[in-house]
N, C-alpha and C positions, 0 to 999 in steps of 0.2 A: 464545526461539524464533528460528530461522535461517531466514530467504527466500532463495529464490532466484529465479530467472528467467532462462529464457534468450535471447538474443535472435538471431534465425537469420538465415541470409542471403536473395536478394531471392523465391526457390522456395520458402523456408517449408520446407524439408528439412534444411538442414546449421546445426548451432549452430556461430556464428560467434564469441560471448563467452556468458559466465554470469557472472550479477550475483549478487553474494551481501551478504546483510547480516544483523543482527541486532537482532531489533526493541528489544531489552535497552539499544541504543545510540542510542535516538530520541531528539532533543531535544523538549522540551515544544510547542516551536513549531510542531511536525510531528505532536504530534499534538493541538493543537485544530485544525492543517486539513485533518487529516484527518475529526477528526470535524465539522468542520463544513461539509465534503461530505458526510458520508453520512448519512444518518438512522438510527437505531437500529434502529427497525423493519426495513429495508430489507438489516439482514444476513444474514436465515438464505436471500434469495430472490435468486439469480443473474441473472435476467432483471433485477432491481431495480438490482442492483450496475450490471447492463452498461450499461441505459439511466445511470443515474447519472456511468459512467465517461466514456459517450461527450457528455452534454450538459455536461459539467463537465471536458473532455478537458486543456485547458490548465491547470487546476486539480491534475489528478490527476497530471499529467506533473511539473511543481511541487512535490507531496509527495514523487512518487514518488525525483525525484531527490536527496531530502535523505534517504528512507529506503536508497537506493542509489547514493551519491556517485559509481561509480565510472561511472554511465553517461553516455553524449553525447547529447547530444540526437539526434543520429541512430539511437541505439538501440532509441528508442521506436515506430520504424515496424518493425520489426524482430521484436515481438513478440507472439506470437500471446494473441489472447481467453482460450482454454480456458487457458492457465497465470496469465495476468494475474485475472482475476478472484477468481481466490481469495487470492493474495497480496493484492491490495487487502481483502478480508474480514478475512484474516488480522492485517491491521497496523489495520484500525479495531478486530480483538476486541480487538487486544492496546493500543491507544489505550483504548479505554472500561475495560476489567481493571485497568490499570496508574494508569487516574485514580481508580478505585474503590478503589485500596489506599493511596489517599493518605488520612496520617490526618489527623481533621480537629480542630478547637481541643480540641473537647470529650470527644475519644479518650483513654482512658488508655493510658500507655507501658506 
């Protein structure tokens, strides 16, 4: 799965970069923290995610930039709600899916 995000300038009208990444390229590390901000419950429900995102802001800013290297920290004021929160959903589904398909001792090959 490919994210992306844009991040606009200080009017919230003109995109000023687009962040792109690929959740296929996550390291492991990124994602037990992401899952260990978000609750499982708490993904099918956007209000959940938002509250989530903003009492955990420095947390998510931290994942975020290891799921999208190429951003500055300045880029994170830069973008808006309504595209952020579902990318954040987006890379906890694919955090919980991609642990789920780890096989485990007792799996046959």
């Amino acid at each position: 799965m490919d994210l992306t995000l844009n991040i606009y300038d200080k009017s919230g009208k003109e995109v000023v970069k687009v962040l792109k990444s690929s959740t296929y390229d996550l390291m492991f590390t990124t994602i037990r923290k992401i899952m260990a901000i978000l609750k499982v419950e708490s993904l099918d429900n956007n209000v959940e995610i938002l509250k989530i995102i903003c009492e955990a802001w420095d947390e998510v800013v931290d994942v975020l930039s290891a799921v999208f290297p190429d951003a500055e920290e300045s880029d994170w004021d830069g973008v808006k709600v309504k595209e952020l929160v579902p990318v954040v959903m987006d890379s906890a589904k694919f955090a919980i899916t991609d642990a789920l398909t780890i096989p485990s001792k007792n799996s046959k090959n």
